[in-house]
N, C-alpha and C positions, 0 to 999 in steps of 0.2 A: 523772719519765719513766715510760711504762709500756710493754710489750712489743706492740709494734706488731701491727694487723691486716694481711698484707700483702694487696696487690691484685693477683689473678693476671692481670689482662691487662697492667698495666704492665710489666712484661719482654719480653713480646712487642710490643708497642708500638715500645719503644725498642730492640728487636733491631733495627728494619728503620733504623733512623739509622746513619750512618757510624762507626764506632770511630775514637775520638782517642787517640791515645798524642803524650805529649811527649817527649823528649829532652833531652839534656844542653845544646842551643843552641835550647830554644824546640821548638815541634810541631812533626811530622816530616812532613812530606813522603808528597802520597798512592803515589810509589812506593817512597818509603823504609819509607811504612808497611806498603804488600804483601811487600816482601821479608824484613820482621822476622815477619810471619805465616806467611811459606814456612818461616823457619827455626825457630818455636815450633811447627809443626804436631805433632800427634799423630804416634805412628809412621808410620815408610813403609809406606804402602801402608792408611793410615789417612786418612779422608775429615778434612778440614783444620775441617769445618764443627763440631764440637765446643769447640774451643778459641775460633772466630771468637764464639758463642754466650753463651761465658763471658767471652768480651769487652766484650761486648756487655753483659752481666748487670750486669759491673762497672760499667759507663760509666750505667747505667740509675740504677742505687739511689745513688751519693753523688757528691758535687759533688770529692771529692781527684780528683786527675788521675790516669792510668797515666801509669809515666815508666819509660823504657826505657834501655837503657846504664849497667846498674848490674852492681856484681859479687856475687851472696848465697852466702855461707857456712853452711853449715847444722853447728850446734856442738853437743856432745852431752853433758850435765850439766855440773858446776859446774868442775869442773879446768877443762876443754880451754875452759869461757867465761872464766873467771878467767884464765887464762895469754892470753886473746886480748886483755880486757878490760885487763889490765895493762901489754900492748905497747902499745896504743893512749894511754892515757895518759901513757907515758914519750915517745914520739913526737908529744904535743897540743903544739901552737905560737902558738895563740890560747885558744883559750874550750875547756873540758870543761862539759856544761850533764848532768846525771845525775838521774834522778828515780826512789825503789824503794820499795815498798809495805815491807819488812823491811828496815832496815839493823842486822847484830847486834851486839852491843859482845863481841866474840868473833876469834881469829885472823885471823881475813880479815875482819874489819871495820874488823881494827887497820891491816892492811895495806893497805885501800882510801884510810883517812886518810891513812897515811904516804905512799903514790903523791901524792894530792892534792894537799898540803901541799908535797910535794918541789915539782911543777910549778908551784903560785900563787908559791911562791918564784923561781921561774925566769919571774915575769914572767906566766902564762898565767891569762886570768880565770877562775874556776871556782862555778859555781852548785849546789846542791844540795837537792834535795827528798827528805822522808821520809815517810811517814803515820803519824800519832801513835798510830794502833789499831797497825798491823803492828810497829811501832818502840816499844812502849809500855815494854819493858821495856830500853831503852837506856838509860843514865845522861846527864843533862843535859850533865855533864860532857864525854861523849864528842863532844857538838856544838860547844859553848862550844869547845873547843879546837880543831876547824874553823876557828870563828870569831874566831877569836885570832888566827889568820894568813891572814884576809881574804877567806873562800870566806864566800860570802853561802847561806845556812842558812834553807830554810823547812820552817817544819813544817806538815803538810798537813790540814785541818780539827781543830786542837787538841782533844781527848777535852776540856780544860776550856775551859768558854764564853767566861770572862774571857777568855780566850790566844786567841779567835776573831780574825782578820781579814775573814772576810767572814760570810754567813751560816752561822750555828752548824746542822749537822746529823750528828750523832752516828754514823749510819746511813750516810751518804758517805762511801764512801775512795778514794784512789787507791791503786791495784791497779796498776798501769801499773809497768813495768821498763824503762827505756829509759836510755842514755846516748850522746850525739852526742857527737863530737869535731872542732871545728875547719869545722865544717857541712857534713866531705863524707863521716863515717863514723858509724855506729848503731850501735848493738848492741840487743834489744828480746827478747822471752820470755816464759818463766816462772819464772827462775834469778832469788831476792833475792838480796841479799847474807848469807850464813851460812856459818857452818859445817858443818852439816847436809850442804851438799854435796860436804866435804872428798872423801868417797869416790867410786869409778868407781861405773858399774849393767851391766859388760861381761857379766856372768853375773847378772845381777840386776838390778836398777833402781833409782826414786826420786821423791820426791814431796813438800806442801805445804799447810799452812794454819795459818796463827800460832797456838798455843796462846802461854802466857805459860809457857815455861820455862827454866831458867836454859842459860848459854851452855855448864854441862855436862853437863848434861843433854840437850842439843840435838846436841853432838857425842858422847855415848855413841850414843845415836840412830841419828846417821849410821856409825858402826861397825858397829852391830848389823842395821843392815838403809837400806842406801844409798840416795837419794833419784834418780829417773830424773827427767830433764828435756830439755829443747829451747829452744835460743834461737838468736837468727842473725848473724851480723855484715854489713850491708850496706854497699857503699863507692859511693860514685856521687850525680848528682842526685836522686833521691828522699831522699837523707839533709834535705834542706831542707825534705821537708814533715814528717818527724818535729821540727825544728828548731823550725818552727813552732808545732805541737800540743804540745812541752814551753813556748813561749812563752804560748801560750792556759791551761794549766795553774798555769803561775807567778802570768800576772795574775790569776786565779782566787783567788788566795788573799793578793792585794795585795802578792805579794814587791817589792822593789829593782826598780827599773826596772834590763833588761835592755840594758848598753850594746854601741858598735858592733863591741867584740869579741863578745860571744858572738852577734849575729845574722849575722854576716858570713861568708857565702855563698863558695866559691872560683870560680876561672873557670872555667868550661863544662870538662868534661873525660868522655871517653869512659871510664870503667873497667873495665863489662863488658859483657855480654849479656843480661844479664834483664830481664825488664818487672814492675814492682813497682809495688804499692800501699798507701799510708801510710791505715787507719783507725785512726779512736778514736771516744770516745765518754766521754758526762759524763752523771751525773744529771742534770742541767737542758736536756740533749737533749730535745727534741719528741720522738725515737726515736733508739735505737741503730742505727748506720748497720751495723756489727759484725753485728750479730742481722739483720737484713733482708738483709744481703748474704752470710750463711752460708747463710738459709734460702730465699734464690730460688739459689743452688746448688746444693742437695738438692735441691730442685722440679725445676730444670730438669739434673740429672744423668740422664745415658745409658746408662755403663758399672758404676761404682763410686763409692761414699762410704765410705771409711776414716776412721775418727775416733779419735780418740788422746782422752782427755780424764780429768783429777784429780776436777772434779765436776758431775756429774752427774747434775742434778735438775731434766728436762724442764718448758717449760710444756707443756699440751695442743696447741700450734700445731704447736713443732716434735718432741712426740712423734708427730705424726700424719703430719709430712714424712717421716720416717724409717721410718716405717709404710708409708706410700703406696708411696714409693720402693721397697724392697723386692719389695713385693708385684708392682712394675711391670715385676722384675725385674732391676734394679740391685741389683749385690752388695754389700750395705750391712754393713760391717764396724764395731764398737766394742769399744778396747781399753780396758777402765774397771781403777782398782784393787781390787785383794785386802784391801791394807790400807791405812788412810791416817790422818793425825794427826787427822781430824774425822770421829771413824766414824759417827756419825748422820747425815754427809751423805751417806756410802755407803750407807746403809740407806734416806736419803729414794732414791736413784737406783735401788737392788736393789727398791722398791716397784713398780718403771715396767717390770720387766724380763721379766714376763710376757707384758702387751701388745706390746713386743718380738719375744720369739722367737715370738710365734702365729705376727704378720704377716711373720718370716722373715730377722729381724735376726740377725746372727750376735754374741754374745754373748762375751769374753773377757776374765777376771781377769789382769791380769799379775802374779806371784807374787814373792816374794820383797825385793822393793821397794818404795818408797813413792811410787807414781807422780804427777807432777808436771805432766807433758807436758799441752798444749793444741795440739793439732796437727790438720791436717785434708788431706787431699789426694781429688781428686773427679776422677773422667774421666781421670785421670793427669797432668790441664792445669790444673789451682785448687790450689794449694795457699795455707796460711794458717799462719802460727806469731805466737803471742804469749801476752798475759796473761789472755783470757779463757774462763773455766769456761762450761760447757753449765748455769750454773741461774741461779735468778734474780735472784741479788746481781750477779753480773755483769751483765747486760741492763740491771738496773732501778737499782741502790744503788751501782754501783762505776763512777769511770775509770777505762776500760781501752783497750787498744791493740795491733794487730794490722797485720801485712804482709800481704798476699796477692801471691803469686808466681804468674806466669802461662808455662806454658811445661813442655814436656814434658821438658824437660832436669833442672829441679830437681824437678818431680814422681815422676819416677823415683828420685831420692834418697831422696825423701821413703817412697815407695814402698817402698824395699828396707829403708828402715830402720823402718816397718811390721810389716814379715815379721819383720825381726831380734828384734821384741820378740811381736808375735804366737804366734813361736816358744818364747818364753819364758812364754805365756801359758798358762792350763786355760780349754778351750771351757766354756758354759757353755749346757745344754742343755732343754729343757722340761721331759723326763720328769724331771730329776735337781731341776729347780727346784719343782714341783710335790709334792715329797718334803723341801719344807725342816724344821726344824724350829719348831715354837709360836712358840717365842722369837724365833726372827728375823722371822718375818713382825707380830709384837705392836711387833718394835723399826721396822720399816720402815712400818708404821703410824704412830707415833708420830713420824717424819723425814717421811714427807709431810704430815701434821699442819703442820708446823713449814716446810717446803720452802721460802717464800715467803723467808722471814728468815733461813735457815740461811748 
């Protein structure tokens, strides 16, 4: 797969076609679908035609549907996910289907087995995916004992060729955080499974990228400077196309044919208000649907672009959106990290950061954390939370996967919690940046060198 050219008249094109949104009983009705637009509009007394746009945006660039009548949760580092993720499992009645680029053999790794394990014993099918890069330093053991009590265990492109099931490429992972419960609940982010994120980020933050260290080392770590993240729990019909895309995944990698417990769908039920959208993306994509539907957003944003993001290592397309946008006057904000477990990818992103603030990027470190987050929210109406990084493992070398939320209701969540870390951030200014020292600009040299593969 390689980082798509996009074509800027196809969004305008397909703006003037009708918006499809489905529902929990099948598409909605063209005045059911006006009065779900009345009630996503931008603020009162805000022209409706911004949100209708991004609607439009969405329906333009990938074939997943919008599906409305879902309820989205927006959950804030690893406790407050874990305490969600743990209810969810003790209440699964059919199938838990879970897929995480990090599973640690660590405190709450132990704890996710013993959840698991409790429920296949109570009868409930359970599927699980790992990636053998992000999970490399797990002990066999800790799976083999999964597999002792009947959860069916795939490992996700094998680091050794022998252990391959499909084609061997070293360079592919799944990145992807997702876990469906029973087909009518998600959970998806940036949160693996560690301990890393034992700690809060309420005065601080938190953040991600597998080094190979041990499971005490990882929790000293998170003592010493906490890990900030974002994931979401969604309950409704859109849970089935995440359903789905962990099934496309599994057969990716020749698992256990998935039976009619874990595909099995509940009846139609209303649970909330939102209108959601289920992307992903694979190396053997033509193109990331992820990448072209972030960057006809920025193109076609009016007000703001707020970007939350762990790494960040632009190609030229979409450094030049962000440029554009800016300059066009859209208040283009980036909360990037201070510090993070892969600091050459920080330094490939801090190479980019000049071109930036010329064109009028607003620039900010969050401090004290190890930031994690992949978040984006645009015009106050686009929002997006999941597993995908702004460089180019993600776009090009990783499955990964992402909601987009449509609606001024959870934008404004997303919004305030923004500010909340924005607050905790140092602006990050030209005059100050142009005054850096030798050494770092020799190291962020050396990371765009390398950007490609980082």
């Amino acid at each position: 797969m390689e980082v798509p050219r996009l074509v800027p008249d196809l969004d305008l094109r397909a703006a003037q076609q009708p918006t499809r949104i489905e529902g929990a009983r099948g598409p909605l009705s063209a005045a059911r679908q006006r009065q779900l637009l009345e009630r996503l509009k931008a603020e009162p007394g805000q022209p409706s035609s911004i949100l209708e746009r991004h609607l439009a945006i969405e329906q333009a660039l990938t074939d997943s549907p919008l599906v409305a009548d879902n309820q989205v949760t927006l959950l804030q580092d690893g406790e407050a996910t874990y305490r969600a993720m743990f209810a969810a499992i003790a209440a699964a009645k059919r199938s838990i289907l879970m897929e995480t680029y990090i599973l640690e053999y660590d405190e709450i790794g132990q704890r996710f087995a013993d959840a698991l394990i409790a429920r296949r014993r109570q009868g409930v099918q359970v599927n699980l995916m790992y990636d053998s890069v992000g999970s490399i330093g797990t002990p066999d053991e800790f799976f083999e004992r999964l597999r002792a009590e009947g959860i069916a265990v795939v490992e996700y492109n094998p680091v050794n060729p022998l252990d391959a099931k499909s084609g061997w490429d070293v360079n592919g992972r799944n990145h992807r955080k997702l876990m469906v419960v029973d087909g009518a609940v998600a959970f998806l982010g940036g949160i693996n499974i560690s301990g890393v994120y034992s700690g809060g980020s309420a005065g601080s933050g938190s953040g991600a990228k597998a080094k190979r260290r041990s499971p005490e080392e990882r929790a000293k770590e998170a003592t010493e400077r906490p890990w900030r993240d974002t994931h979401v729990r969604i309950e409704g019909p859109v849970a089935a196309e995440f359903l789905q895309g962990f099934a496309r995944a599994w057969a990716s990698q020749k698992g256990p044919a998935l039976n009619a417990a874990d595909l099995t769908i509940p009846s139609p039920a209303v649970r909330g208000r939102h209108v959601v959208r289920a992307i992903d993306s694979a190396p053997d994509d033509p193109y990331s649907a992820i990448y072209t539907t972030l960057m006809s957003s920025i193109e076609h944003a009016e007000k703001e672009v707020w970007i939350t993001n762990a790494y960040f290592v632009p190609d030229p397309q979409l450094l030049d959106a962000l440029c554009r946008a800016a300059r066009r006057g859209v208040d283009v904000r980036m909360i990037l990290p201070r510090h993070s477990d892969a600091p050459i990818v920080v330094s490939a992103g801090r190479s980019h950061y000049g071109t930036l603030l010329e064109a009028g990027v607003k620039l900010y470190e969050r401090r004290s954390v190890l930031l994690h987050s992949k978040t984006a929210v645009i015009d106050g109406v686009w929002s997006t939370v999941g597993s995908t990084n702004l460089d180019w493992r993600s776009f090009v070398h990783n499955r990964e996967l992402n909601a987009v939320i449509l609606g001024d209701e959870f934008g404004g969540e997303m919004r305030r919690v923004f500010e909340r870390d924005q607050a905790m951030s140092d602006p990050v200014t030209l005059e100050a940046w142009k005054r850096r020292p030798l050494k770092e600009r020799l190291t962020e040299w050396l990371g765009r060198m390398l950007q490609y593969w980082l």
